[in-house]
C-alpha positions in Angstrom: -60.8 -15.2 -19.7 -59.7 -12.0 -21.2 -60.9 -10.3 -18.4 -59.3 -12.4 -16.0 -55.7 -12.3 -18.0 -56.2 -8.4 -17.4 -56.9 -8.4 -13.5 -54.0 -10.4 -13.3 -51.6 -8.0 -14.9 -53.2 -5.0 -13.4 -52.3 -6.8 -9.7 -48.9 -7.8 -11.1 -48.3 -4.0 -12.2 -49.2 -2.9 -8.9 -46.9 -4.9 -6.5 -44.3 -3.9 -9.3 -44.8 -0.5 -8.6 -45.1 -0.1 -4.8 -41.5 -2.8 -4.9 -40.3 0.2 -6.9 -41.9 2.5 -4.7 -40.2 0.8 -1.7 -36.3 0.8 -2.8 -36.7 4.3 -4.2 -37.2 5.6 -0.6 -33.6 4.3 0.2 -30.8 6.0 -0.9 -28.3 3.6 -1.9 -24.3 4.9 -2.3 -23.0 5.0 -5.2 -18.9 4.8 -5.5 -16.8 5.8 -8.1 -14.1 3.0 -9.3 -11.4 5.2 -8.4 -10.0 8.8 -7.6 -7.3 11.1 -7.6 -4.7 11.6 -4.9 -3.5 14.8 -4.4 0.1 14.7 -2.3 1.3 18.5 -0.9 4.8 18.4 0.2 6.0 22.0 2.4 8.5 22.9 4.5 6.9 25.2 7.5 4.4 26.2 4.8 7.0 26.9 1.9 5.9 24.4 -1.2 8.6 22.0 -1.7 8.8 21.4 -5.6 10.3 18.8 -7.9 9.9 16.2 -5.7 9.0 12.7 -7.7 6.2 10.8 -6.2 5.4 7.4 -6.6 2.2 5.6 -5.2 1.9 1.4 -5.2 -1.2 -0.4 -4.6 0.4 -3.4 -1.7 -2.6 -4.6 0.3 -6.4 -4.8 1.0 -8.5 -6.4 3.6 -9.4 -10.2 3.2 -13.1 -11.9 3.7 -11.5 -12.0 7.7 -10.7 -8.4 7.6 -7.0 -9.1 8.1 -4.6 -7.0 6.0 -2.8 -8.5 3.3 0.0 -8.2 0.8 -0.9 -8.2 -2.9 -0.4 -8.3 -6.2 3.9 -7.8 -6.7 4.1 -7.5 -3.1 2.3 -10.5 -2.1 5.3 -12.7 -1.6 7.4 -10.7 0.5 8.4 -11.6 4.3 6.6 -8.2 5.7 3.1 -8.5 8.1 0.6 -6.0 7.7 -1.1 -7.1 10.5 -0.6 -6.5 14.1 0.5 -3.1 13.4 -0.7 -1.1 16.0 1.2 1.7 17.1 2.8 4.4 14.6 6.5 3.0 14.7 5.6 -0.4 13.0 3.3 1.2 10.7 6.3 3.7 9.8 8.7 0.4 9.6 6.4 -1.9 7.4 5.9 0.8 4.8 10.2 1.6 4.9 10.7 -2.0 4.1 8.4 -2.1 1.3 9.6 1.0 -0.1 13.1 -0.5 -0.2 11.6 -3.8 -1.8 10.1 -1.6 -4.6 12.7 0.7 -5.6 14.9 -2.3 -5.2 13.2 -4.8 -7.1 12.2 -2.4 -9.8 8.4 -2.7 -9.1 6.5 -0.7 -11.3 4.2 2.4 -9.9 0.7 2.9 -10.0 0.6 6.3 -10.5 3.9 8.6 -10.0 3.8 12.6 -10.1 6.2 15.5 -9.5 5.5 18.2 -7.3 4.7 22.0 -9.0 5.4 25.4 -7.8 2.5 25.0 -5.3 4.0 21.5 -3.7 1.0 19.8 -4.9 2.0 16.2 -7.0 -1.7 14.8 -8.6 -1.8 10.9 -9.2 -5.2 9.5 -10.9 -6.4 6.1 -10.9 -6.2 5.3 -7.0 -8.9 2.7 -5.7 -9.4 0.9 -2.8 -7.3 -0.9 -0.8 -3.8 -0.1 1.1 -1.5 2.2 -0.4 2.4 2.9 -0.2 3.3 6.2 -0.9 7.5 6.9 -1.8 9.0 9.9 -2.5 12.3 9.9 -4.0 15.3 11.5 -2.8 16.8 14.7 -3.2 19.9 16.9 -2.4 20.8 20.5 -1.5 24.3 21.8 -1.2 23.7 21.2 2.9 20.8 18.8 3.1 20.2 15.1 2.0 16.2 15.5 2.1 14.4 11.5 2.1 10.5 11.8 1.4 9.1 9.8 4.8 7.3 6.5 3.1 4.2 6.0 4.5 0.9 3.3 4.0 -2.5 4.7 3.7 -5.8 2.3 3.7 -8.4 4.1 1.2 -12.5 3.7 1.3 -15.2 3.3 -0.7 -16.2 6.5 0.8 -13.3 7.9 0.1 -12.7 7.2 -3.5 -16.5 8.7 -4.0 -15.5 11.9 -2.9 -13.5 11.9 -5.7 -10.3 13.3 -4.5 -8.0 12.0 -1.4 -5.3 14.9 -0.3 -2.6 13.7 2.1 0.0 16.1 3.8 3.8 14.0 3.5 6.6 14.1 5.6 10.7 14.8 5.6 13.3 14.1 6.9 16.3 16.6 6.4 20.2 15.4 7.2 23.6 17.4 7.0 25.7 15.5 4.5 29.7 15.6 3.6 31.5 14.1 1.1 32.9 10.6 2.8 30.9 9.2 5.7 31.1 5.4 7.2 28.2 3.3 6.7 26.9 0.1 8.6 25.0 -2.8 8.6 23.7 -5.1 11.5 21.3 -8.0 11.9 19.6 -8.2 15.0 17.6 -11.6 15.4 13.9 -11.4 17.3 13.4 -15.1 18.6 10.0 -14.8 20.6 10.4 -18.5 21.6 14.1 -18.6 22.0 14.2 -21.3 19.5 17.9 -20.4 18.9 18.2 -23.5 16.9 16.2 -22.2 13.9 18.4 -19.2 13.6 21.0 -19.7 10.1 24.7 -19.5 10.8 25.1 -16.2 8.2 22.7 -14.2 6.6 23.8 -12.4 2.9 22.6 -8.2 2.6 22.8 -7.1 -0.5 24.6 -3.3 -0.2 23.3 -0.9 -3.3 24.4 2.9 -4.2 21.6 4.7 -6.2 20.0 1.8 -7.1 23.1 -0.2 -8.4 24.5 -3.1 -7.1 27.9 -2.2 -4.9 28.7 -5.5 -3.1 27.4 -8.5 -1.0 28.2 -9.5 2.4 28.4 -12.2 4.6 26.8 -11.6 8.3 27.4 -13.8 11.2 28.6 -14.0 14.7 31.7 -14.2 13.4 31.8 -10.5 12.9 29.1 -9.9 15.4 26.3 -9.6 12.4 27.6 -6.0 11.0 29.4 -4.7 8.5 30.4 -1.2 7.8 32.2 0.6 4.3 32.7 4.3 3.4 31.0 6.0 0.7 29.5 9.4 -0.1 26.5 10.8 2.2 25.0 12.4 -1.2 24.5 9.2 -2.3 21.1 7.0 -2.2 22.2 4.1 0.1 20.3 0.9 0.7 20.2 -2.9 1.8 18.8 -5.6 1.1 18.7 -9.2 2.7 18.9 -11.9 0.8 17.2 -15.5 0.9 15.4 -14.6 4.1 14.7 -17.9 6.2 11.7 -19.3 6.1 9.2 -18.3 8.6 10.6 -14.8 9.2 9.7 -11.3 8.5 11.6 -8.7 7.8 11.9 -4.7 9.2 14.7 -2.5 8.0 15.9 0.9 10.1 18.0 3.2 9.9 19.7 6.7 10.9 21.8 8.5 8.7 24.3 6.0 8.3 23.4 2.7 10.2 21.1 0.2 8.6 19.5 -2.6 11.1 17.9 -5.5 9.7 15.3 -7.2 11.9 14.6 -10.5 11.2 11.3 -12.1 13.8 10.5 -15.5 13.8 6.8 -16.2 12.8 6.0 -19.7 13.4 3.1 -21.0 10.9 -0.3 -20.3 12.2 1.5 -17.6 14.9 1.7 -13.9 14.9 4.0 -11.2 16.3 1.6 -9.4 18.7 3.1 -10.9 21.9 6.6 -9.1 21.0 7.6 -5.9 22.4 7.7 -3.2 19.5 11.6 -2.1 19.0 13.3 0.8 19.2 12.2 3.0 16.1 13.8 6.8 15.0 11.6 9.2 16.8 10.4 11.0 13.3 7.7 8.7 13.0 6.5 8.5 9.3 3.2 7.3 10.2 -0.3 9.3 9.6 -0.7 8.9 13.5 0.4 8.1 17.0 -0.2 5.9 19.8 -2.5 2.6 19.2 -3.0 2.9 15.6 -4.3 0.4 12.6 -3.6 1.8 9.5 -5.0 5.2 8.8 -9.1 5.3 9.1 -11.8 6.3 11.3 -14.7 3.1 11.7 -17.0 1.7 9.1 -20.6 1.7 8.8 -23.4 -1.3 8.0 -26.2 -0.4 5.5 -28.6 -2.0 5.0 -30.5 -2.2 1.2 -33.3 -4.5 0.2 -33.3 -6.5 -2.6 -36.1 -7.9 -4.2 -35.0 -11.2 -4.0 -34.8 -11.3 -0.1 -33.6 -9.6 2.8 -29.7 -9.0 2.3 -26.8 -7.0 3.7 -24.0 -4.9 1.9 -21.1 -4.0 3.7 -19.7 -0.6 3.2 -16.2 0.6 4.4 -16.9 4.4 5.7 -13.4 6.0 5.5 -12.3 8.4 8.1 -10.1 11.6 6.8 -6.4 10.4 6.9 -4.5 12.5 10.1 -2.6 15.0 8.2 1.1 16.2 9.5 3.2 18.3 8.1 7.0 19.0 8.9 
């Protein structure tokens, strides 16, 4: 019996050991749980410094491989999906931007540029990234940081580090300037009916809470005030209908709020894109998803069966500089 009991474990020890054997011959990634960001801001090579940047986890890829808003951005009226040429990618992260400086949504992770232009954030994971800049002024120049989203790996984040080149954009200022603000509507169905009579835009002057106004065809959906150009001016819409997104442009003085109708179950892609500013903010141009190259499928046995692990391989983020 005794010898039998051994032969048994000697067979049992054997399998074990060519198993072992077996999954040591494939190499199986290992990812870290997060990474640093490194953001370099220059102007024709000259290191811009001082500049506060602030980085906000708003999205990540569902079981369908749709992007979507989460966490303190979750609930806002703003698609990541369909975005597929540089413009709307350039438009979805401005929007968000002005929700989170706005709605005073915490960072996760904020850094100021040093002598070199380089601004270090830790803790960034996976998933889609906002990155804001905050504004700044010169005795000639307004300069706005260019807000832009960023999708980041697993294979990414186990490189450890993730450097990304950001954008400006510079404007002349003075010291009185006229401002606007005009809705435009995007009906895709011409379901005209669905449309409210008057929309409310909040109006705020670096970050505080000037005034809100009343837009409707009345006064043609726009309103317009004067106020200093070295000051941070944004809007905000209000109560948005239900069943609409929102986009917000604008120049140096004109805001335009786009409201689309989105019926449940529907998406935008049949609608033409709209006009955009030409500095696109975007990591790319032309038919674009957000920034990344293609994935890869691995496969890795397990013991208990033949199964398949799904691994993101992250493509280097286009990097443009002004």
């Amino acid at each position: 019996m005794n010898i039998k009991i051994s032969r048994i474990s000697g067979v049992v020890l054997c399998v074990a050991a060519m198993l072992l054997c077996m999954l040591s011959s494939f190499a199986v990634p290992v990812y870290a749980a997060d990474c640093t960001l490194t953001l370099i801001s220059k102007n024709k090579d000259e290191p811009i410094q001082n500049v506060k940047w602030n980085i906000y986890k708003v999205g990540e890829k569902n079981s369908e491989g749709e992007y979507v808003l989460t966490g303190s951005f979750a609930d806002y009226p703003v698609s990541l999906n369909d975005i597929e040429i540089a413009s709307q990618l350039s438009e979805a992260a401005a929007v968000l931007e002005n929700y989170a400086v706005l709605d005073g949504i915490p960072a996760d992770g904020s850094n100021t540029t040093d002598a070199e232009g380089a601004a270090v954030v830790g803790n960034v994971g996976t998933g889609v990234y906002l990155i804001s800049g905050e504004r700044y002024f010169t005795d000639e120049f307004k300069v706005t940081p260019s807000p832009m989203l960023a999708e980041f790996t697993d294979e990414q984040i186990a490189e450890g580090n993730i450097t990304v080149y950001t954008k400006f954009e510079y404007e002349t200022i003075s010291d009185e300037t006229e401002f606007g603000v005009r809705k435009v509507w995007d009906m895709q169905d011409n379901s005209d009916n669905l449309r409210p009579e008057s929309v409310k835009v909040e109006i705020y002057c670096d970050g505080e809470l000037t005034e809100t106004v009343e837009l409707n065809e009345k006064n043609n959906w726009e309103y317009f005030w004067q106020g200093s150009a070295k000051s941070d001016w944004r809007v905000k819409e209000i109560d948005v209908p239900a069943d609409f997104t929102v986009i917000i442009k604008n120049n140096e003085t004109l805001f335009q709020i786009e409201n689309t109708y989105v019926p449940k179950g529907g998406d935008t892609s049949s609608s033409e894109p709209s006009s955009s500013k030409s500095d696109s903010n975007a990591t790319g141009s032309g038919n674009e998803k957000l920034p990344q190259t293609g994935s890869l499928w691995w496969p890795v046995p397990v013991l208990a069966g033949a199964g398949v692990i799904l691994i993101a391989v992250g493509g280097r983020l286009n990097k443009k500089r002004k």
